[in-house]
N, C-alpha and C positions, 0 to 999 in steps of 0.2 A: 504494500500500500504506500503511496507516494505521502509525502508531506506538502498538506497544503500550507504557506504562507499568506497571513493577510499581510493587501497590500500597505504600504508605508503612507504614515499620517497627511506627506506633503503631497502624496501621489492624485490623481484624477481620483482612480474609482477605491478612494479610500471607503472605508466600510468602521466603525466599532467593530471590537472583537467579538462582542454576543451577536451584534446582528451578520455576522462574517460568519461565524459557526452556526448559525441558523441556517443560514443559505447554504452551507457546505452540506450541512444534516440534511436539508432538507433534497437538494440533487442525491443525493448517494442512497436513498431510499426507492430511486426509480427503478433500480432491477426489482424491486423487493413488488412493488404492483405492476411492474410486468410480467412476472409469474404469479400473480392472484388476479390477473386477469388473462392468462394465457391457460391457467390450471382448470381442472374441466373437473367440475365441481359434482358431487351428486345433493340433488334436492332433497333429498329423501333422509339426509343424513342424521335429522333432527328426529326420527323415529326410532323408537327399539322395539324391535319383535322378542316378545315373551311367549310363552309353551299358550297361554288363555288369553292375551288381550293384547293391543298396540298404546304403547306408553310413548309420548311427545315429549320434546326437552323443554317445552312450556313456553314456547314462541307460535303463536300462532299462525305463521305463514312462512317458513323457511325460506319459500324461494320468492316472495319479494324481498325478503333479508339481504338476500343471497344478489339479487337483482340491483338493490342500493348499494352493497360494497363493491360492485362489481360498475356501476356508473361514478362511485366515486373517485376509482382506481384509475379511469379510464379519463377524468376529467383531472387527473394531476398529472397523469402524463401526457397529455395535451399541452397541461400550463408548462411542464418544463420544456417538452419539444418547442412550443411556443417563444418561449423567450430563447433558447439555443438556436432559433430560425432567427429569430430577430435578431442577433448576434453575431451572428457566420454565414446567414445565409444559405445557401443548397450545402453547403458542407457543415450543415450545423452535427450530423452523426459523430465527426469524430471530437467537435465540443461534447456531446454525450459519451461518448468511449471515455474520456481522460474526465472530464467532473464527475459525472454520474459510477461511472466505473472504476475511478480509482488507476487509471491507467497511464503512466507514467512517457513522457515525450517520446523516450529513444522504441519506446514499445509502437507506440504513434505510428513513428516514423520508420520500423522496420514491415510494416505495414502498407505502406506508402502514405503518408498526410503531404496535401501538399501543399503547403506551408510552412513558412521556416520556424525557430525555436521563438525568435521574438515577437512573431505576431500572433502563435497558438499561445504562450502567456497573457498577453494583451486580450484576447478575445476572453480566457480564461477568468482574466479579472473582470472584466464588461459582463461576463455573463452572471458570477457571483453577486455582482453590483447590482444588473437588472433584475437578478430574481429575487436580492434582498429586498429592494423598495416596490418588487410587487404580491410578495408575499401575503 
């Protein structure tokens, strides 16, 4: 896992440290719903069959449950694709690889990015920036 730096006080997209680690926490949770929205759920899960009768886990509709975390999941990673589009543009994926993922330049860049070290930083701190002030 790389270390993120916030940027420096006199910098453009300087950030506070809480609200810098917000944004940091908050991109690095996007693989975490995109496998609870790529995971193929069963509706039924809220049921337990016993030898005499069907006992529920005392939610009355599992799969509109199921249906809201699964619109929620899909509406945060919109908002972070959203702001990494607004940041990089068509090449916003590999802003997601290295914030979201945790995926470190030279990994980047054995990949092919194409872009050099100075300006995937740059974009890196812009996107941190955008997503903390629209958090």
């Amino acid at each position: 896992m790389t270390k993120i730096r916030s940027p420096r006080p006199k910098g453009k997209y300087y950030l506070p440290k809480q609200m810098f680690l917000t944004a940091v926490h908050y991109a690095q949770q996007y693989p975490i719903w995109l496998n609870a929205l790529n995971y193929d759920y069963d509706a039924r899960q809220g049921l337990a069959y016993d030898k005499d009768r069907v006992q529920t886990s005392g939610t009355s509709d599992s799969t509109s449950v199921l249906g809201i975390q699964r619109a929620e999941a899909s509406r945060k990673i919109d908002f972070v694709e959203g702001v990494a589009k607004l940041v990089a543009g068509h090449h916003f994926r590999w802003l997601i690889l290295g914030c979201c993922y945790c995926k470190p330049y030279y990994e980047l860049q054995q990949d092919g990015i194409p872009y050099g070290k100075d300006l995937y930083y740059k974009l890196r701190r812009r996107f941190f920036y955008e997503l903390a002030h629209k958090i």
